[in-house]
C-alpha positions in Angstrom: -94.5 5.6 126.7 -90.7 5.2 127.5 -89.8 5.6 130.7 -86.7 8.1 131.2 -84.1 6.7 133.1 -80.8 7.8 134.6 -77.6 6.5 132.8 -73.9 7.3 131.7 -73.2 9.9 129.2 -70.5 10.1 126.8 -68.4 12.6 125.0 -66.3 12.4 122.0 -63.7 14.8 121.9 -62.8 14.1 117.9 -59.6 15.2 115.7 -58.1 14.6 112.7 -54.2 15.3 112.7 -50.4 14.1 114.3 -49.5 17.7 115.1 -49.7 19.9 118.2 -51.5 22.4 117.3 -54.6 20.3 117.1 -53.4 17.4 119.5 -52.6 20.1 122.5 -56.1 21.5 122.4 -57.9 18.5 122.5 -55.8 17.0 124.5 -56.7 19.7 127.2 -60.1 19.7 127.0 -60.2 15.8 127.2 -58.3 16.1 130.7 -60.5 19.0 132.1 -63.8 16.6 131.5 -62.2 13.8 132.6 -61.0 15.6 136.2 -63.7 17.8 136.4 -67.2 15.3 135.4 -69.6 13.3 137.4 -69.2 10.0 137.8 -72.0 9.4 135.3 -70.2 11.8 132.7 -67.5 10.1 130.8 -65.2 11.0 127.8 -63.3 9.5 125.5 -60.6 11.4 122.9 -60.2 9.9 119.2 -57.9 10.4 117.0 -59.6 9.4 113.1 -56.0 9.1 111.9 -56.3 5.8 114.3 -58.8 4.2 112.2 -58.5 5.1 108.7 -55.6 4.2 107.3 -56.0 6.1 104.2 -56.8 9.0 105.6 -53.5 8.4 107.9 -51.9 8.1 104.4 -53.3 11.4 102.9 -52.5 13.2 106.1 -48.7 12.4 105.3 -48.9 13.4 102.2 -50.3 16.9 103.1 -47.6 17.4 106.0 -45.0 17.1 102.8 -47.3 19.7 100.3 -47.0 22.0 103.6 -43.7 21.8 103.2 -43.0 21.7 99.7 -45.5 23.2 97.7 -46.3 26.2 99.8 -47.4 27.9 96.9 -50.2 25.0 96.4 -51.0 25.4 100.1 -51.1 29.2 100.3 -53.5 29.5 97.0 -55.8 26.3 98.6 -56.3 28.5 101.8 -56.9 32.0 100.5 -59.2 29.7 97.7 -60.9 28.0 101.2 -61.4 32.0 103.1 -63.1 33.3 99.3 -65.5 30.2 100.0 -64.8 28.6 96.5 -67.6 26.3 96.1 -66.2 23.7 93.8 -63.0 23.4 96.0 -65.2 23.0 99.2 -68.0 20.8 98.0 -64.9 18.8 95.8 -63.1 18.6 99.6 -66.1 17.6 101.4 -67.1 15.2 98.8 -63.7 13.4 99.2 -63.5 12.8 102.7 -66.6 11.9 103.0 -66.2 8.7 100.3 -63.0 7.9 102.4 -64.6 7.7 105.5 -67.3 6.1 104.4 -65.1 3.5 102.5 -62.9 2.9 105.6 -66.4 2.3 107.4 -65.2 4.3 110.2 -68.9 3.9 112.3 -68.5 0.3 112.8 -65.1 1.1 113.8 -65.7 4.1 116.1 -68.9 1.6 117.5 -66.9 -1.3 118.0 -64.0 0.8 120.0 -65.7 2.9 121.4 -69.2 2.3 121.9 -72.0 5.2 121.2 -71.4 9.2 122.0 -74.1 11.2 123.0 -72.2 14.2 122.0 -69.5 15.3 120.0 -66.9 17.8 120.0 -64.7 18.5 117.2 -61.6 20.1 117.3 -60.9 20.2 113.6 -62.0 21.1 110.5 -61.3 17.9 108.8 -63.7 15.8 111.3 -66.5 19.2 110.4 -66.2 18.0 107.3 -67.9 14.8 107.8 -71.0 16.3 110.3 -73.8 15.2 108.2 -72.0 11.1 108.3 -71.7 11.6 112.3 -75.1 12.7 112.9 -76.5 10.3 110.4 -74.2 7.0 112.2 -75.3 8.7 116.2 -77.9 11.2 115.9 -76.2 13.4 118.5 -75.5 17.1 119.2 -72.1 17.9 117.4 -70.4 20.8 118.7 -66.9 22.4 117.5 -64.3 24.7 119.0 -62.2 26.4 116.4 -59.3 26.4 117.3 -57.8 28.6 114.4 -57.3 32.3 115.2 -59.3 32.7 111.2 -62.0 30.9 109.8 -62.8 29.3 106.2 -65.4 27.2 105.2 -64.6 23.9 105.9 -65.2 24.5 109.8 -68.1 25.1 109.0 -71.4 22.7 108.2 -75.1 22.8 108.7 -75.1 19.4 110.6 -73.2 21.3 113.8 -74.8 22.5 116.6 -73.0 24.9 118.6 -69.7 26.7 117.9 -66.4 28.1 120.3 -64.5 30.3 118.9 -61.3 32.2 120.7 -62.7 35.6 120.4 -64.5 38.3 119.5 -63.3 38.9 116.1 -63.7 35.7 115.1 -67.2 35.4 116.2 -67.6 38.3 113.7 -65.8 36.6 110.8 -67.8 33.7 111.8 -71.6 35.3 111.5 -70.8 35.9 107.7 -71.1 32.4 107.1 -75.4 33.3 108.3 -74.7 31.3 112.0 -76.4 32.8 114.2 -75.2 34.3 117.2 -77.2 31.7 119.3 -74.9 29.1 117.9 -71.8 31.1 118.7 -69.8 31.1 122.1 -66.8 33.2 122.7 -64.9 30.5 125.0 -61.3 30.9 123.7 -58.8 28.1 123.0 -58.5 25.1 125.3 -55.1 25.4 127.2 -52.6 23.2 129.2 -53.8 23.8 132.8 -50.6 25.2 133.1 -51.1 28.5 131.9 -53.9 29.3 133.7 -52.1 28.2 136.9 -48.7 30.2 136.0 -50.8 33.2 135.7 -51.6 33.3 139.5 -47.6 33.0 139.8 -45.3 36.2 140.7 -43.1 36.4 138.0 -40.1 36.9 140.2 -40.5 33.6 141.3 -40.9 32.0 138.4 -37.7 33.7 137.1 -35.6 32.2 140.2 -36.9 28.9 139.6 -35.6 29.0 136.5 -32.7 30.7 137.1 -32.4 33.5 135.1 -32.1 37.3 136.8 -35.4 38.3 138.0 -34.7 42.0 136.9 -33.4 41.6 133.5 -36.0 42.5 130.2 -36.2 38.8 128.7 -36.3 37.8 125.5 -37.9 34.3 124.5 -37.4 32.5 121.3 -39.1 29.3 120.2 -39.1 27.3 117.0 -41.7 24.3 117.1 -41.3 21.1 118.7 -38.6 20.5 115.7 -36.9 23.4 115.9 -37.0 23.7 112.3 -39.0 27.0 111.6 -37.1 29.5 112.7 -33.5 30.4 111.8 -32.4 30.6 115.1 -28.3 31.7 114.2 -29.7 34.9 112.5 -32.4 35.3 114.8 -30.0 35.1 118.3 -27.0 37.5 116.0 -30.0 40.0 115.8 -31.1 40.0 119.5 -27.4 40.9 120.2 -27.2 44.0 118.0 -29.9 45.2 121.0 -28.0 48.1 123.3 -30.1 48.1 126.4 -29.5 44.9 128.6 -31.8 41.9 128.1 -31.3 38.1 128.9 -32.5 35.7 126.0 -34.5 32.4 126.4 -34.4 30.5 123.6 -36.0 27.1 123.1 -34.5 24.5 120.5 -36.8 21.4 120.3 -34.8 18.6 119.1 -32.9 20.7 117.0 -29.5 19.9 119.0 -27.5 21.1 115.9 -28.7 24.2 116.1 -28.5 24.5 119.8 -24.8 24.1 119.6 -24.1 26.6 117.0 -25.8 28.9 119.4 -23.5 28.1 121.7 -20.7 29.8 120.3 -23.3 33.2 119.7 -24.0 32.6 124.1 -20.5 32.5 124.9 -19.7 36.2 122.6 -22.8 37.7 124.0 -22.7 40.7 125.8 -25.8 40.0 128.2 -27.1 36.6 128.9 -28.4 34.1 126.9 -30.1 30.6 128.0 -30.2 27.5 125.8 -32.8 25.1 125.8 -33.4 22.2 123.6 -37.3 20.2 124.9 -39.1 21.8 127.9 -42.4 20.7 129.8 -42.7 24.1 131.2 -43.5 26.2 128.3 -46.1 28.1 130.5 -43.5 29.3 132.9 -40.7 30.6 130.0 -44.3 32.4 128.3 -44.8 34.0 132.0 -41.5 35.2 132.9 -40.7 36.7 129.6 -41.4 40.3 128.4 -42.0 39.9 124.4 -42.3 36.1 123.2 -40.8 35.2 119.3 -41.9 32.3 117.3 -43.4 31.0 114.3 -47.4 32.3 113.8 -48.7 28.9 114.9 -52.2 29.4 116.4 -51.9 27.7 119.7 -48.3 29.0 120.8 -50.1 32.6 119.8 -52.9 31.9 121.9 -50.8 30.8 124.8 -49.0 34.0 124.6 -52.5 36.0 124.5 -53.7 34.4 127.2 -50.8 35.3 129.2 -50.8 39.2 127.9 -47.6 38.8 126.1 -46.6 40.7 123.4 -45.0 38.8 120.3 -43.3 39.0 117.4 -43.8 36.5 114.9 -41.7 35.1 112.1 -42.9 33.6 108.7 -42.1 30.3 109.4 -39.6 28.6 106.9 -42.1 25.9 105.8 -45.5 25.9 107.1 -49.0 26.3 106.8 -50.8 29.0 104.7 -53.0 29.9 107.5 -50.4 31.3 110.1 -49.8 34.2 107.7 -53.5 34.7 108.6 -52.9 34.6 112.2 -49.7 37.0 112.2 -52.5 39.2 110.1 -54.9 38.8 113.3 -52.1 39.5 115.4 -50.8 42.5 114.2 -54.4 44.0 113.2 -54.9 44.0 116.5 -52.1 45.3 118.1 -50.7 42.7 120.3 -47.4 41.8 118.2 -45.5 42.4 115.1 -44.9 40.6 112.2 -41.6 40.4 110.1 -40.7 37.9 107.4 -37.0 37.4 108.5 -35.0 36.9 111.7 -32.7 39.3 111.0 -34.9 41.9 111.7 -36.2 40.2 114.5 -33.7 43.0 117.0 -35.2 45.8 115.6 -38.7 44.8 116.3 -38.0 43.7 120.0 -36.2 46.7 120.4 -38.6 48.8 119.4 -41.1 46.8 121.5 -38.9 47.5 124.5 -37.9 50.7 123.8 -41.6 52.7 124.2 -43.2 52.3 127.2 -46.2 52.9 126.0 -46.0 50.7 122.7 -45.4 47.9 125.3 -48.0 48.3 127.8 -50.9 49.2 124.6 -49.4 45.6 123.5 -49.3 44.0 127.5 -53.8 45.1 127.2 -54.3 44.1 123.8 -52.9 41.2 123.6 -54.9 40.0 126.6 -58.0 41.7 125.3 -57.7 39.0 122.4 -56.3 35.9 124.2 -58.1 36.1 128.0 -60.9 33.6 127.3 -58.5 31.2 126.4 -57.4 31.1 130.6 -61.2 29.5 130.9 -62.2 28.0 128.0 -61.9 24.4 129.0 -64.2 25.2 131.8 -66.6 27.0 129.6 -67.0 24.6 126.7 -67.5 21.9 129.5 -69.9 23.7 131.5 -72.3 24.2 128.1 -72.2 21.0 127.0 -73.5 19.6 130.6 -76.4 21.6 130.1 -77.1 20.2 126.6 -77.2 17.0 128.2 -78.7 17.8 131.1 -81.6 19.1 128.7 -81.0 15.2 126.9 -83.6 12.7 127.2 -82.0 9.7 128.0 -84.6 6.3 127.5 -84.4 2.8 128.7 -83.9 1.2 125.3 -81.2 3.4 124.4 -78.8 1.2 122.6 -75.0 1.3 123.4 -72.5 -0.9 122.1 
């Protein structure tokens, strides 16, 4: 008989992508395990675009179609949500033959030795669960971190899902999961928000230096600061009456931050430029209603925070945030218009009923609240998976 012995574990946090909406997540459930674990607990974060070049290659390609053909993209997702079989099996089929081809297990051994479980943060790596378990033979778990689901998250080869809340957990059982295999943890976050939240918002308004009294206003467009027409946006904000003060975050976008310069200098009330921030979670805190493109993780940093929002369709972008705007607006935590210059009327009539606002202030938390924990609790459940993990003396490792 094989004696069980004591030894380290390791877990693979895995994704599939160069943007933020699946880098951030995963990025902030890498940190928590690696602050937070035992000393015989250690995790590594992989990014497949690292090691398959063609993949890498395809993954450029799709940025462009996102941006170009969003008619291609928009059909391909509501085709993915109707769970049409021939685009999913020809999908799965696809990636599988790439990875495969690009022998990405010898790679993933050779780098970084032997998982005993793995988390996937996207549905591209889902895709390829029965070519993981077949390479390690480990537990594969996945947090969604989509505020929708379609059927390439999902696969008979994973073990355990997160999802960011109850509504998806619904949506989620009608793919026949059970609810055993289900956890409503929310979205993994930057610590930061679920530090700011602790924070008096006066406070966080004088260390920023904008008037602690004012109704504020906060505007962001992407790391790029491409999405969102920010001149017609700002001219709308202004046709407000009641006083406000505006917060609006450029990216890189410096052109546009200087044409908004000329808008600062006619407005009535005041408005803040910004171009790249680190403190996100403090701007999200000490504003009243939060604008931006439907992105899933900006909407579920917002939701965590209990802000209400009003998204914009983005310029160019994926299909799927018109989903999320849906989920948003279903729900009553926001509102969703297609162009910025109606973006004053809706924040005005945010502001405006007291009671619209706080309805908006519960729901929205309602829907994003797990997400303040979820690091924590996707940690915390897989410990005891590999608490409950034999672990035997000839166990091979790389």
């Amino acid at each position: 008989m094989k004696r069980t012995v004591k030894q380290e574990r390791t877990i693979w946090i895995l994704y599939n992508s160069r943007k933020g909406g699946h880098t951030y997540p995963s990025e902030a459930l890498y940190n928590y395990i690696r602050d937070t674990a035992t000393d015989n607990v250690s995790v590594e974060i992989i990014n497949l675009l690292d090691l398959s070049p063609p993949i890498a290659f395809i993954d450029k390609l799709g940025r462009y179609g996102d941006l170009k053909l969003q008619w291609l993209y928009k059909r391909t997702y509501h085709n993915l949500e109707r769970e049409d079989r021939m685009l999913l099996g020809g999908y799965r089929l696809a990636e599988s033959l790439l990875f495969d081809f690009s022998k990405l297990d010898e790679k993933l051994l050779h780098r970084y030795g032997k998982p005993d479980i793995i988390v996937s943060l996207q549905p591209e790596v889902n895709v390829i669960a029965h070519l993981l378990k077949k390479w390690f033979s480990v537990p594969i778990h996945t947090a969604i971190i989509d505020l929708s689901v379609h059927g390439l998250w999902v696969h008979n080869c994973i073990d355990h899902y997160y999802v960011a809340n109850e509504p998806l957990k619904e949506r989620l059982s009608k793919y026949q999961i059970s609810s055993e295999k289900i956890t409503v943890a929310g979205m993994p976050l930057r610590i930061g928000f679920a530090r700011v939240r602790n924070t008096d918002v006066k406070q966080v308004k004088k260390h920023l230096n904008v008037s602690p009294n004012l109704p504020t206003i906060f505007i962001m467009g992407g790391l790029l600061g491409t999405m969102i027409d920010f001149q017609t946006a700002i001219q709308s904000v202004m046709e407000i009456e009641s006083p406000f003060q505006l917060l609006v975050i450029f990216g890189k976008n410096e052109e546009a931050k200087a044409r908004a310069e000329m808008l600062r200098q006619k407005s009535r009330y005041p408005i803040h430029l910004f171009g790249t921030v680190s403190n996100v979670n403090e701007m999200m805190w000490a504003s009243d209603v939060i604008v931006s493109k439907p992105g899933s993780v900006t909407i579920a940093e917002a939701l965590s925070l209990g802000k209400p929002m009003v998204v914009i369709t983005p310029r160019a972008g994926s299909a799927q945030e018109h989903r999320f705007a849906t989920l948003l607006k279903e729900h009553g935590a926001g509102d969703w218009i297609d162009s910025a210059k109606d973006l004053g009327a809706a924040v005005g009539k945010i502001l405006k009923s007291k009671s619209t606002y706080e309805n908006m202030i519960k729901n929205a938390y309602a829907l994003g609240h797990h997400s303040l924990t979820a690091t924590e609790t996707i940690f915390k459940n897989i410990e005891k998976v590999l608490q409950n993990t034999e672990y035997t003396e000839d166990k091979q490792r790389t």
